[in-house]
Backbone atoms as SQL, in Angstrom:
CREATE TABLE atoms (id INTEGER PRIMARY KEY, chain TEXT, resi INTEGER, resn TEXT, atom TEXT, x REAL, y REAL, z REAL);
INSERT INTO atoms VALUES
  (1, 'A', 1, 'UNK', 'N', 114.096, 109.330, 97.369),
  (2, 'A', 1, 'UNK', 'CA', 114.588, 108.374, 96.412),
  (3, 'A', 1, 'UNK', 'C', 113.405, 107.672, 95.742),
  (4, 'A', 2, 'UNK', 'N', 113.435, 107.039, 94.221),
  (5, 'A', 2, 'UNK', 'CA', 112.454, 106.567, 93.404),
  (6, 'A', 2, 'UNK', 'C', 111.207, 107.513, 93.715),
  (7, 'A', 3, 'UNK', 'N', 111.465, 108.846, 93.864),
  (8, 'A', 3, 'UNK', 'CA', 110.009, 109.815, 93.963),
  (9, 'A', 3, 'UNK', 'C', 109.627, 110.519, 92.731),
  (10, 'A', 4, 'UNK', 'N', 110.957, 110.600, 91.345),
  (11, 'A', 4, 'UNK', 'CA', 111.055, 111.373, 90.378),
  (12, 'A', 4, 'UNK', 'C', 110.657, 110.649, 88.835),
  (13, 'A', 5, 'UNK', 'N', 110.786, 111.174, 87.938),
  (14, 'A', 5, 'UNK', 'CA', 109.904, 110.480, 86.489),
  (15, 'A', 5, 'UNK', 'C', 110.976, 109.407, 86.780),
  (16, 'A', 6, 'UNK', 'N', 109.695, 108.374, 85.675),
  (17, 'A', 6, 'UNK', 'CA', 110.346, 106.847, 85.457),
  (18, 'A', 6, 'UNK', 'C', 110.054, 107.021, 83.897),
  (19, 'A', 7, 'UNK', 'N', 111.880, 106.377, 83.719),
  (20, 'A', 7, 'UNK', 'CA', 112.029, 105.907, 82.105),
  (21, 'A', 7, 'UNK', 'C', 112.440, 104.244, 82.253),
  (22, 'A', 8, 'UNK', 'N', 112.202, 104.037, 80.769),
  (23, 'A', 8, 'UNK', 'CA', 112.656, 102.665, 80.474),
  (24, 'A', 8, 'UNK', 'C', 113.794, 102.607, 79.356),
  (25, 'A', 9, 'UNK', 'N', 114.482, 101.448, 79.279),
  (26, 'A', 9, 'UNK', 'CA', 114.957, 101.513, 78.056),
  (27, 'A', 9, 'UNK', 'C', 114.198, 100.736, 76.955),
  (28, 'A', 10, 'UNK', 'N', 115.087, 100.816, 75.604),
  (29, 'A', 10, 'UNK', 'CA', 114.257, 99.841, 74.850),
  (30, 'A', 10, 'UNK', 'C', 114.267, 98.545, 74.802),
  (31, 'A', 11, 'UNK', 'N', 115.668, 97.535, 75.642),
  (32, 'A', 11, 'UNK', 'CA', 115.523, 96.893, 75.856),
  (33, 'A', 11, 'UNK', 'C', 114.089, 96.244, 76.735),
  (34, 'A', 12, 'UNK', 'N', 113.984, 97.073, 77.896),
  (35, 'A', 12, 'UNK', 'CA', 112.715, 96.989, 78.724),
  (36, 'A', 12, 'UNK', 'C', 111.913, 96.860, 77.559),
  (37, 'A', 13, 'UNK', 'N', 111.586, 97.638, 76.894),
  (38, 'A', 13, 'UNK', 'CA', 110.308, 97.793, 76.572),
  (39, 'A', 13, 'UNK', 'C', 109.970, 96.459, 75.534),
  (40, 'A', 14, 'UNK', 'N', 110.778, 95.667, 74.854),
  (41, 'A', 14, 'UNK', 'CA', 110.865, 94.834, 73.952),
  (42, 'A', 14, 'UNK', 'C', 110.826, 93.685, 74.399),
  (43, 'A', 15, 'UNK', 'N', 111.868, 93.410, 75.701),
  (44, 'A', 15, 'UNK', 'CA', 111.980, 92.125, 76.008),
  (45, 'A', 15, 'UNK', 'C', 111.307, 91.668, 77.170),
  (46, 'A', 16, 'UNK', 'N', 110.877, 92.777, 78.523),
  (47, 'A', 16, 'UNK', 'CA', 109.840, 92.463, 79.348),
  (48, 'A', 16, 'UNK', 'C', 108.284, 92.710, 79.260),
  (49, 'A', 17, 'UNK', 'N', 107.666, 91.429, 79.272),
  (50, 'A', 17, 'UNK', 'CA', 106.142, 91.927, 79.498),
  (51, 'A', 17, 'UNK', 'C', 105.922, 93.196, 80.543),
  (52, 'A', 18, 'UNK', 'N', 105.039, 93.628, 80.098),
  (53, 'A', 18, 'UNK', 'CA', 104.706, 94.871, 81.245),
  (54, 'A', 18, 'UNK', 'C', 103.931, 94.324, 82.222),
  (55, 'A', 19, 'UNK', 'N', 103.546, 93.251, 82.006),
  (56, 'A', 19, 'UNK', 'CA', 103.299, 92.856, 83.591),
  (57, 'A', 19, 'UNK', 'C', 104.159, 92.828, 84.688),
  (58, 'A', 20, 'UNK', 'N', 105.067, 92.201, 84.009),
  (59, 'A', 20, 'UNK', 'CA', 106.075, 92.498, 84.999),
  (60, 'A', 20, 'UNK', 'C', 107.123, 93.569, 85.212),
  (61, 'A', 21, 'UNK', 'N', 107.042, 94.290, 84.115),
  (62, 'A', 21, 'UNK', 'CA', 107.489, 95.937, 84.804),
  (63, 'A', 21, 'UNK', 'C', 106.654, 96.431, 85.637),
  (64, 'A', 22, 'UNK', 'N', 105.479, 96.176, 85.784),
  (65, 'A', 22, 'UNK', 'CA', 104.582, 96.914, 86.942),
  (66, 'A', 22, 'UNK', 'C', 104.782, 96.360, 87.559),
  (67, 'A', 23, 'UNK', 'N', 104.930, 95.027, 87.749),
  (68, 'A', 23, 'UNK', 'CA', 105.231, 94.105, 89.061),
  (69, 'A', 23, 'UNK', 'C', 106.531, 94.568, 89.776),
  (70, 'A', 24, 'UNK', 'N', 107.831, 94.881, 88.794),
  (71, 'A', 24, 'UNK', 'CA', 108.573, 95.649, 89.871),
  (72, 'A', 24, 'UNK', 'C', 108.562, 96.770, 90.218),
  (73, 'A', 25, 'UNK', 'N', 107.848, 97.816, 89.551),
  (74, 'A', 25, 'UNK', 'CA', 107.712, 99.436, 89.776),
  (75, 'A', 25, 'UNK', 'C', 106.741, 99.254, 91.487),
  (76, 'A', 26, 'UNK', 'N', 105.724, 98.400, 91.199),
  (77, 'A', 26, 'UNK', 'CA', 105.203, 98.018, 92.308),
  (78, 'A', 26, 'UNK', 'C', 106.207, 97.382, 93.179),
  (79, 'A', 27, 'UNK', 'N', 106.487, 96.634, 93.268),
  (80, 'A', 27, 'UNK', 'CA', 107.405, 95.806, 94.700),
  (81, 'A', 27, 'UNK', 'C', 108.747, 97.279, 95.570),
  (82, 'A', 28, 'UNK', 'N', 109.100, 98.333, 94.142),
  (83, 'A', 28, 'UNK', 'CA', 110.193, 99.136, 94.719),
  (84, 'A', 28, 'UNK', 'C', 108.806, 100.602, 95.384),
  (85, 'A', 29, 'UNK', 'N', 108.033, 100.568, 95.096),
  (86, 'A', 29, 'UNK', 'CA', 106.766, 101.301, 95.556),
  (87, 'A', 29, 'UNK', 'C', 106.677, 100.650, 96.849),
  (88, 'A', 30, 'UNK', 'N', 106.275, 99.721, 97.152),
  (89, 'A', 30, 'UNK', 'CA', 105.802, 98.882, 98.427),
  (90, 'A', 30, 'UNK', 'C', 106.702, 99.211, 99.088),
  (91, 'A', 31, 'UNK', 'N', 108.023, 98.748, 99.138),
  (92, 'A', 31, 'UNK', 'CA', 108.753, 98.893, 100.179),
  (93, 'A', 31, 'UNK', 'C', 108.937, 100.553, 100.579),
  (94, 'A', 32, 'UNK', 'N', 109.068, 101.562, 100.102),
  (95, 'A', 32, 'UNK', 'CA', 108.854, 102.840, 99.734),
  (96, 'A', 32, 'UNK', 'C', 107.337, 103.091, 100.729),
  (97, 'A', 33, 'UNK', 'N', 106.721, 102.665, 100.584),
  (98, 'A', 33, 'UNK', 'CA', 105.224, 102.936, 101.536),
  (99, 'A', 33, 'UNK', 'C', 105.659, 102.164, 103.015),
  (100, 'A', 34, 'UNK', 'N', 106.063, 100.897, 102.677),
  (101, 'A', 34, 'UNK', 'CA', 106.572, 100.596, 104.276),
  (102, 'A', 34, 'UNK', 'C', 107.781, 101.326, 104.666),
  (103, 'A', 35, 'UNK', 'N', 107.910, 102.285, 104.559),
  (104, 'A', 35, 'UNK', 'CA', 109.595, 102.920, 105.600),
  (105, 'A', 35, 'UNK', 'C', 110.875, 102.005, 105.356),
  (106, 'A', 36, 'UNK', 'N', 111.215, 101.428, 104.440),
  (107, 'A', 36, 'UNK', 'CA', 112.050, 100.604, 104.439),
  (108, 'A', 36, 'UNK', 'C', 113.013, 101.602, 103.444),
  (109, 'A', 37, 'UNK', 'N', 114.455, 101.919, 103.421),
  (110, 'A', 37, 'UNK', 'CA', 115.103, 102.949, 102.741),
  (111, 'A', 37, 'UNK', 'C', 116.048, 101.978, 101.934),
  (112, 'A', 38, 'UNK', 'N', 115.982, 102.872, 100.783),
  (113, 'A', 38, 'UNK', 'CA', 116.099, 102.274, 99.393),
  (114, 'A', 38, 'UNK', 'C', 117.218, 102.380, 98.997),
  (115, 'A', 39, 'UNK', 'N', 117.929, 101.391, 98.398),
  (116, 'A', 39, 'UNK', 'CA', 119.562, 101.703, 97.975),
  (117, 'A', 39, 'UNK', 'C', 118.969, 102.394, 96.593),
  (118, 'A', 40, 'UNK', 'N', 119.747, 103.326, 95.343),
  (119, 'A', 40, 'UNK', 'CA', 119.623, 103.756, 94.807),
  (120, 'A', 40, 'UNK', 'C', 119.736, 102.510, 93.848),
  (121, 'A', 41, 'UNK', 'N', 119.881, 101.500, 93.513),
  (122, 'A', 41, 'UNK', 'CA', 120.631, 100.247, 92.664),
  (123, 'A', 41, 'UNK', 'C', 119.640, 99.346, 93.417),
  (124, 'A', 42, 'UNK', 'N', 118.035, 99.034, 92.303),
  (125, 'A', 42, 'UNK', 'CA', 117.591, 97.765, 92.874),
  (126, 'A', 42, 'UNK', 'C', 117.427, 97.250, 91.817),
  (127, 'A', 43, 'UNK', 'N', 117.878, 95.449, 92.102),
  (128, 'A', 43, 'UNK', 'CA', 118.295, 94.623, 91.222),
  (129, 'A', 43, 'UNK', 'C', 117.211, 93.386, 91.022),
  (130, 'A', 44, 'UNK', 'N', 116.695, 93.267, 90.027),
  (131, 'A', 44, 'UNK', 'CA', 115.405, 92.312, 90.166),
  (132, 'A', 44, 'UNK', 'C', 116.342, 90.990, 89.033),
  (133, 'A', 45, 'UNK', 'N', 116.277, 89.587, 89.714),
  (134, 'A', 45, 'UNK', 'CA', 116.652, 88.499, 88.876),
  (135, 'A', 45, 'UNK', 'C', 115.480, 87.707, 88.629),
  (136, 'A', 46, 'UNK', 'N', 114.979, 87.820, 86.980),
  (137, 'A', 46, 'UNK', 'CA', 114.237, 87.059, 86.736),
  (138, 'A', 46, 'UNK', 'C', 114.687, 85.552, 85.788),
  (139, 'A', 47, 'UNK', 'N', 114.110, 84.390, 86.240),
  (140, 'A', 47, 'UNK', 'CA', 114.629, 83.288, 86.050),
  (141, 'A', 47, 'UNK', 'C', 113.066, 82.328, 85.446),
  (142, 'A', 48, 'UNK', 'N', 113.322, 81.318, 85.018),
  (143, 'A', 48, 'UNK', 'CA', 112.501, 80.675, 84.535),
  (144, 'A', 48, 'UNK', 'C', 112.190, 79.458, 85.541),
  (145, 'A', 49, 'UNK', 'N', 111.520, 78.856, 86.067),
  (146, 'A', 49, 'UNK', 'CA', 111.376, 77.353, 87.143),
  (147, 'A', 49, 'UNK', 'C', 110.259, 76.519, 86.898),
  (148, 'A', 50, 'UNK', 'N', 110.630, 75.358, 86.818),
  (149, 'A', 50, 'UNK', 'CA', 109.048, 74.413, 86.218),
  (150, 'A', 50, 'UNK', 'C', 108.866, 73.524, 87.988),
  (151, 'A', 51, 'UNK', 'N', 107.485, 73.815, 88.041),
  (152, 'A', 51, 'UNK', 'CA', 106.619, 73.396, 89.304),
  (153, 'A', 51, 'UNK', 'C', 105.527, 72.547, 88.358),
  (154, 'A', 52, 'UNK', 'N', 105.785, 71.188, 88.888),
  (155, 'A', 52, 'UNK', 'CA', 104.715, 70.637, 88.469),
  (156, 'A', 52, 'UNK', 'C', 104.502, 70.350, 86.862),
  (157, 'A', 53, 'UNK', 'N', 105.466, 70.347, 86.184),
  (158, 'A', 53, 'UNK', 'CA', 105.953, 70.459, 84.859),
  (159, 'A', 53, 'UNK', 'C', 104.855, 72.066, 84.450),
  (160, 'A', 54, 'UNK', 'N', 105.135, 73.053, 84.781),
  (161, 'A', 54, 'UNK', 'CA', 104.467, 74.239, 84.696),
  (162, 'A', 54, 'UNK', 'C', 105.639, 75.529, 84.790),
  (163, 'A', 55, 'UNK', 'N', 105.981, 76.145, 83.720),
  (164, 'A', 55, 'UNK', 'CA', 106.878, 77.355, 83.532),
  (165, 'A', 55, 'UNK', 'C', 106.161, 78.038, 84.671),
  (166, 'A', 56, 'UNK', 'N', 107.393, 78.402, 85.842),
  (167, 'A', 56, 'UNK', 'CA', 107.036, 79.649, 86.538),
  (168, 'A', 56, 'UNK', 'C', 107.682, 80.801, 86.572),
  (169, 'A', 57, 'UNK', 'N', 107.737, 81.959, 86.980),
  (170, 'A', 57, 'UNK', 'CA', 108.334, 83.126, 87.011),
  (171, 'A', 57, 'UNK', 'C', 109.024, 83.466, 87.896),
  (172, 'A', 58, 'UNK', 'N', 109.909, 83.560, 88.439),
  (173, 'A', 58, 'UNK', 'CA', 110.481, 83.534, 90.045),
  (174, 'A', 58, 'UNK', 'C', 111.098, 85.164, 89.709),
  (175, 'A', 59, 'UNK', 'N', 110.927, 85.813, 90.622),
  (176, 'A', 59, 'UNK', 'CA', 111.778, 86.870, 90.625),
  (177, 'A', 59, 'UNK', 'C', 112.421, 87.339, 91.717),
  (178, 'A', 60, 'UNK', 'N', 113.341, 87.288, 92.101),
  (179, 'A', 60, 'UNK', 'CA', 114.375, 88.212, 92.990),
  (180, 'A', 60, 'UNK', 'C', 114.785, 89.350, 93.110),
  (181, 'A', 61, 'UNK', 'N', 114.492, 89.606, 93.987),
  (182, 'A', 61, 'UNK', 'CA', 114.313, 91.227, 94.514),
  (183, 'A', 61, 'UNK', 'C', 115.467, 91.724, 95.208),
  (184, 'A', 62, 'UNK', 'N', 116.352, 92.717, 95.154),
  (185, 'A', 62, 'UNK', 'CA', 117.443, 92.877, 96.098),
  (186, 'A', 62, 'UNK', 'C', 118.025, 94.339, 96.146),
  (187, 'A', 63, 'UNK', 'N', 118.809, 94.896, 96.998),
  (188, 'A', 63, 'UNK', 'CA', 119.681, 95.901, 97.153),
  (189, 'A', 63, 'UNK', 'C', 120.519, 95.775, 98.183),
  (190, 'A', 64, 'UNK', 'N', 121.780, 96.401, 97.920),
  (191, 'A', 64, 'UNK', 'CA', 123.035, 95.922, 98.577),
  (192, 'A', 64, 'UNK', 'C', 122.972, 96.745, 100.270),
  (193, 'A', 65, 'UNK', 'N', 122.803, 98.242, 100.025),
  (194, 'A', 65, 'UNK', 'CA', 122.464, 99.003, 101.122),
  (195, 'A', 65, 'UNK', 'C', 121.440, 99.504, 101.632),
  (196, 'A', 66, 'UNK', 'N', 120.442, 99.277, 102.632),
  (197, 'A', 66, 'UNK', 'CA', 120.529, 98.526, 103.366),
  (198, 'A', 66, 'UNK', 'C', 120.107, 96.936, 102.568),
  (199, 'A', 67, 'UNK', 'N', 120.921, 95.794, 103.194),
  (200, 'A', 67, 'UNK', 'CA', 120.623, 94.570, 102.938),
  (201, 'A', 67, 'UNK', 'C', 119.087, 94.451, 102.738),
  (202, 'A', 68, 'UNK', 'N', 118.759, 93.740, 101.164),
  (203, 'A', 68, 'UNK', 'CA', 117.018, 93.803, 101.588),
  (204, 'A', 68, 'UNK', 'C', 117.383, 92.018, 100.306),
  (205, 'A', 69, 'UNK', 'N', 116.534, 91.512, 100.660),
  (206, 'A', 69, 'UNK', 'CA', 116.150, 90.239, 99.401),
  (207, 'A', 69, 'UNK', 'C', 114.539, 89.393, 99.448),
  (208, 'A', 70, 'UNK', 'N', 114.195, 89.427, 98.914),
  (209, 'A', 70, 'UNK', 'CA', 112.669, 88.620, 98.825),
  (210, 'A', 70, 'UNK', 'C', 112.516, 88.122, 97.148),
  (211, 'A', 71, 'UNK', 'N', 112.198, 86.919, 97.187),
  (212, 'A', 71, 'UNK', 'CA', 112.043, 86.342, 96.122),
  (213, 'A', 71, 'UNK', 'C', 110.034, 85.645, 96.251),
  (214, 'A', 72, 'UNK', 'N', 109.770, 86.248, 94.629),
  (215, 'A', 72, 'UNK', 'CA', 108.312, 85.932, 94.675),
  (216, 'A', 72, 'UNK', 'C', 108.068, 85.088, 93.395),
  (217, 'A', 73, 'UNK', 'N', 107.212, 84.631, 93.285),
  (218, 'A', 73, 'UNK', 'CA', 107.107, 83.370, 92.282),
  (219, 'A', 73, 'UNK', 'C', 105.568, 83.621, 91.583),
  (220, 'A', 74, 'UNK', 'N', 105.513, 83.634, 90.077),
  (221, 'A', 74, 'UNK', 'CA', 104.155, 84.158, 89.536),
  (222, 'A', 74, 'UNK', 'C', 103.966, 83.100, 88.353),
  (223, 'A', 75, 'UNK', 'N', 102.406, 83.093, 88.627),
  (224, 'A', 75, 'UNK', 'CA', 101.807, 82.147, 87.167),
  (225, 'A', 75, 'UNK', 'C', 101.879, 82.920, 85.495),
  (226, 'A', 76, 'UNK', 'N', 102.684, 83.584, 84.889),
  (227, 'A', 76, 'UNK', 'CA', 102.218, 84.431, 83.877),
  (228, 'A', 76, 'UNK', 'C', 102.598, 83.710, 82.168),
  (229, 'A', 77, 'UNK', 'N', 101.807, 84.492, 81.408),
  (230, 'A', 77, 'UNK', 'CA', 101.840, 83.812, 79.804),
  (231, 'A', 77, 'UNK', 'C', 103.710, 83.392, 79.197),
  (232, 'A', 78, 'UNK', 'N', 104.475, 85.009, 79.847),
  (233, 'A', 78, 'UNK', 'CA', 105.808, 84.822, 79.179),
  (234, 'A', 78, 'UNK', 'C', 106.540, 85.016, 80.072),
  (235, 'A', 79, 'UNK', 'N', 106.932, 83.928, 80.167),
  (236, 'A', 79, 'UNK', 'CA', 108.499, 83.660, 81.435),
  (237, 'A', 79, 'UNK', 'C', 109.550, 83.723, 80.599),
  (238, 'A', 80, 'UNK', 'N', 110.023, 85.092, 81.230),
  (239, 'A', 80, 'UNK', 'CA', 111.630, 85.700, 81.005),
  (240, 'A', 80, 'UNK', 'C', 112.274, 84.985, 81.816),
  (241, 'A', 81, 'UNK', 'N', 113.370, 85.217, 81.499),
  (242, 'A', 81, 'UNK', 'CA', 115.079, 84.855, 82.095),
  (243, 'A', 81, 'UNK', 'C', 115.660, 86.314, 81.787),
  (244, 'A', 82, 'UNK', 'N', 116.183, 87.013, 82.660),
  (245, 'A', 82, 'UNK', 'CA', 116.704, 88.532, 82.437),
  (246, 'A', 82, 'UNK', 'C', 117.297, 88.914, 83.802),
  (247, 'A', 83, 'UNK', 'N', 118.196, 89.863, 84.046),
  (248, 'A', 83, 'UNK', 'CA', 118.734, 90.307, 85.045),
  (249, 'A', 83, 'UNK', 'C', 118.386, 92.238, 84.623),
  (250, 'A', 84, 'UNK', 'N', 117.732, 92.652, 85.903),
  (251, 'A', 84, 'UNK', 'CA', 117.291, 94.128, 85.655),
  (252, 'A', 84, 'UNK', 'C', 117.639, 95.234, 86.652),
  (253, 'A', 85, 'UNK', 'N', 118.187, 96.153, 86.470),
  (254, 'A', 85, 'UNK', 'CA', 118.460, 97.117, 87.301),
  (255, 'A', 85, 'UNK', 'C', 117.823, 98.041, 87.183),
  (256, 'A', 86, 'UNK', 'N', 117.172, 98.554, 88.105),
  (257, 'A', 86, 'UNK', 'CA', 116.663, 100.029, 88.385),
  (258, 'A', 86, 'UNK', 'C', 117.557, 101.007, 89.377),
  (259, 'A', 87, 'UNK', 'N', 117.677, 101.933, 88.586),
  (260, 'A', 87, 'UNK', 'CA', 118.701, 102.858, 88.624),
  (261, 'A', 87, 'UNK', 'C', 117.752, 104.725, 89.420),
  (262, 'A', 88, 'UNK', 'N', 117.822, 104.829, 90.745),
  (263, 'A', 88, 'UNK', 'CA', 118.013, 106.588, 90.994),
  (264, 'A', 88, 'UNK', 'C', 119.001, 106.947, 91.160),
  (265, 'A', 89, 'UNK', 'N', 118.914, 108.388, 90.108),
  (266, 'A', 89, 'UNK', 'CA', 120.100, 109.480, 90.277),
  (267, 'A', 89, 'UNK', 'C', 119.692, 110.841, 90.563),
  (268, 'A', 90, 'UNK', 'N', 118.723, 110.314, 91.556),
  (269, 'A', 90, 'UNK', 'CA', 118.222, 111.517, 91.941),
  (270, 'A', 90, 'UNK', 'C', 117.448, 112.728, 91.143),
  (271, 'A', 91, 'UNK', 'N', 117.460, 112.797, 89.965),
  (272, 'A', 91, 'UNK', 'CA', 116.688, 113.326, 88.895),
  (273, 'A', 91, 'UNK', 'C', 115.776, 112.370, 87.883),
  (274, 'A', 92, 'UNK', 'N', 116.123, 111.503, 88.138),
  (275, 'A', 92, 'UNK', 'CA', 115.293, 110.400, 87.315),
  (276, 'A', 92, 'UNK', 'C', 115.199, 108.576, 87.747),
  (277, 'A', 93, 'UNK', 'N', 114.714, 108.167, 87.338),
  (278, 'A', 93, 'UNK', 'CA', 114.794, 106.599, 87.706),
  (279, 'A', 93, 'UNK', 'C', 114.462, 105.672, 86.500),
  (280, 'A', 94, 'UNK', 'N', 115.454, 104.788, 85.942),
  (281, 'A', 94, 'UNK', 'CA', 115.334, 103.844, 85.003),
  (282, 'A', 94, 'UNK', 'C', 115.392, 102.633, 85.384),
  (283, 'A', 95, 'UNK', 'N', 114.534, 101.969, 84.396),
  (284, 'A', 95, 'UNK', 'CA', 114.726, 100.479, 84.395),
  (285, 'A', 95, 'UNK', 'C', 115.388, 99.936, 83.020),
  (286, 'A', 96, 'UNK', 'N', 116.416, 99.412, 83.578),
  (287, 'A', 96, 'UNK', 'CA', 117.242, 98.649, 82.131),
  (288, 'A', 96, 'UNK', 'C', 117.740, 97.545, 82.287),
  (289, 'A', 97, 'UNK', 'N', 118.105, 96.251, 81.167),
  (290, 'A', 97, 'UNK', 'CA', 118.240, 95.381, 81.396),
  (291, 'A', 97, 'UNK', 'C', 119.899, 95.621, 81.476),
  (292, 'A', 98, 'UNK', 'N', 120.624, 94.469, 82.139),
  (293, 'A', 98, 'UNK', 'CA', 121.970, 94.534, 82.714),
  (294, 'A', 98, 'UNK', 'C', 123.108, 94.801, 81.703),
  (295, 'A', 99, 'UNK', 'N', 122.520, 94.336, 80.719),
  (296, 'A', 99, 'UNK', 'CA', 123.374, 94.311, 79.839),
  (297, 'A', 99, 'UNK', 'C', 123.134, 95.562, 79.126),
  (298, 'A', 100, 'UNK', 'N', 121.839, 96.582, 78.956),
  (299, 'A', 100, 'UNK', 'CA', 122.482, 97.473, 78.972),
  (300, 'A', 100, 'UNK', 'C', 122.488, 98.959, 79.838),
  (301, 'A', 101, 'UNK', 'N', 123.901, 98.723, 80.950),
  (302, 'A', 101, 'UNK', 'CA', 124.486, 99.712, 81.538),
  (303, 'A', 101, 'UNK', 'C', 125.434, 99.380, 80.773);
């Protein structure tokens, strides 16, 4: 699972910095290197949070089977608000924003 080409949509490509598409291609990689088995449906919630009167990035990490959640928090230029699914179907793996599946 997540071993086969990666596409995006154009939403991705327009509305997330690519920092943080690598930031999740990386986080569903990591767990993938630690033995941890991957629901095919991982769901990243990105949200906006002010620390210190300072825009932060919070993102939430999740999949339903097996239960997994970790939420990480980043200093970056453009803080999204977006809900993102990455999608294996076993021949391919996308990242698209929720709205569009």
């Amino acid at each position: 699972m997540f071993d086969n080409a990666r596409y995006m949509t154009r939403g991705i490509k327009s509305e997330i910095p690519l920092e943080l598409q690598l930031f999740m291609w990386n986080c569903i990689d990591s767990l993938k290197e630690q033995g941890v088995k991957l629901d095919y449906l991982q769901v990243f919630e990105l949200k906006r949070e002010i620390v210190d009167d300072i825009a932060i990035q919070k993102i939430e990490h999740r999949q339903e089977v097996p239960k997994y959640e970790k939420t990480y928090k980043m200093l970056i230029e453009e803080v999204v608000s977006s809900k993102i699914f990455v999608i294996d179907d076993n021949t391919h793996t996308t990242m698209l924003l929720a709205e569009e599946y």
